[in-house]
N, C-alpha and C positions, 0 to 999 in steps of 0.2 A: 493443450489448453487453448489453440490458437479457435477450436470449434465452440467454443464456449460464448455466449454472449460478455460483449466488453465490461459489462459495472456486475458483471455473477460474479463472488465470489468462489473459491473452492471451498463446497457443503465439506462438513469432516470427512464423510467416506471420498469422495474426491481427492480430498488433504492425505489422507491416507496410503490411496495408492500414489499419488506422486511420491509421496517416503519410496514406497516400498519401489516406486522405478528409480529411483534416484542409490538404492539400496539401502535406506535410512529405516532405522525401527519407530516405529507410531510409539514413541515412548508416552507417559503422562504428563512428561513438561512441557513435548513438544504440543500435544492436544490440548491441554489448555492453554499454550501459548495462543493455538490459531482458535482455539471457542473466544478466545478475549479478543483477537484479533477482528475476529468476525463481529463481534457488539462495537467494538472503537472503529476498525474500518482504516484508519490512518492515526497511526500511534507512535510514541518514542517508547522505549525498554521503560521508561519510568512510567509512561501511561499505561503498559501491559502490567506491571508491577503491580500498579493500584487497582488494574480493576479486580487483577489475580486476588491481592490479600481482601479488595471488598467480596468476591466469590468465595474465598475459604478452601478449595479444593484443593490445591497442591501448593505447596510451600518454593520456589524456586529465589534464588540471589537474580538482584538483575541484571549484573554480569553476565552469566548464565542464560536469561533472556535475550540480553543484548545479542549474545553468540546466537541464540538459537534463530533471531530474526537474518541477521546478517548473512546466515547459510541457508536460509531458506530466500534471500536475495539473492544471493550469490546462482542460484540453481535453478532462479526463473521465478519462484514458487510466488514468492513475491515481489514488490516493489518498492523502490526507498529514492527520496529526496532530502536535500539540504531542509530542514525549517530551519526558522527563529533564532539566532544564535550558534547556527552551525550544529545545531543537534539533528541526528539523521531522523526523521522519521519514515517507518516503512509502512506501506500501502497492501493491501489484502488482494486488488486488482494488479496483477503483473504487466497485463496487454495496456495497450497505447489507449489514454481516454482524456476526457477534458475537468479541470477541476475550477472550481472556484474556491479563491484561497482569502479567507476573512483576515484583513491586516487587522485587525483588531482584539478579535479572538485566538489567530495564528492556528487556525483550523483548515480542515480543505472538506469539500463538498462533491463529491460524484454528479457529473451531468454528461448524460446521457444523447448523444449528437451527431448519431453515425454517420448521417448526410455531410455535416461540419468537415468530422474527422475524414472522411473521403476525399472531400475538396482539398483539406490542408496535406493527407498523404499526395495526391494526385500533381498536388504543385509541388511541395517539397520535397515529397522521398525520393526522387531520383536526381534534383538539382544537384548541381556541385558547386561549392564553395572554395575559391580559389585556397591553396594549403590545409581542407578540412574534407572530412567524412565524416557523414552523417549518421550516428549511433543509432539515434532515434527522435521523435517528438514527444515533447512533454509541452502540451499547456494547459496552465495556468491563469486564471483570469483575475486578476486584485480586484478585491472590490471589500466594500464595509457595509455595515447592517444602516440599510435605510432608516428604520423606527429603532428607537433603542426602547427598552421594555420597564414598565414602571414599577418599581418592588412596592 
């Protein structure tokens, strides 16, 4: 996946064969787990839930969900952070990128910054932090909506 452009999601057939490398069946919960994935982009098990039952196409628990994102975290496929309350949400983008994160909405935003992300691997990824190893980078940029919108 590392050849892939950083904010590409995995298209279904993509999604696909990583199951099938991973040795996972393309079941129907898992496929619409990641078609919903792919419209939300950065989701909790309850946001895949909702947009599932506004789709109509397969019926899953979101327990169920929740498993199916978590192992597909767990195996690279995707990506998951702490939001709002200690609820995980996971991310459609696995690779290393930059978000902007609305404290307002408690959404996250894809921005796309290769140069950025360059400079910041280039400095950081091989420092060393006295008692620490570095996993990886994840930022994050807080920010809140300049105009708020008139109903």
């Amino acid at each position: 996946m590392k050849d892939r452009p950083t904010t590409t999601p995995p298209s279904p057939e993509e999604f696909r064969t990583l199951l099938l490398r991973h040795k996972l069946k393309a079941t129907a919960q898992r496929m619409a787990v990641h078609s919903a994935m792919l419209d939300l982009r950065h989701a909790t098990a309850e946001d895949v839930a909702t947009r599932l039952a506004e789709k109509g196409t397969v019926r899953i628990a979101t327990a169920s969900i929740y498993n199916i994102l978590s192992q597909m975290a767990l195996l690279g496929i995707y990506a998951h952070r702490l939001g709002r309350g200690g609820k995980l949400v996971f991310d459609v983008i696995p690779s290393a990128h930059i978000h902007l994160y609305d404290t307002v909405s408690n959404t996250w935003t894809d921005i796309e910054d290769g140069e950025l992300m360059g400079m910041v691997f280039s400095r950081l990824g091989k420092r060393r932090f006295r008692g620490y190893r570095v996993d990886g980078i994840d930022i994050s940029i807080l920010c809140h909506p300049s105009q708020y919108k008139k109903k």
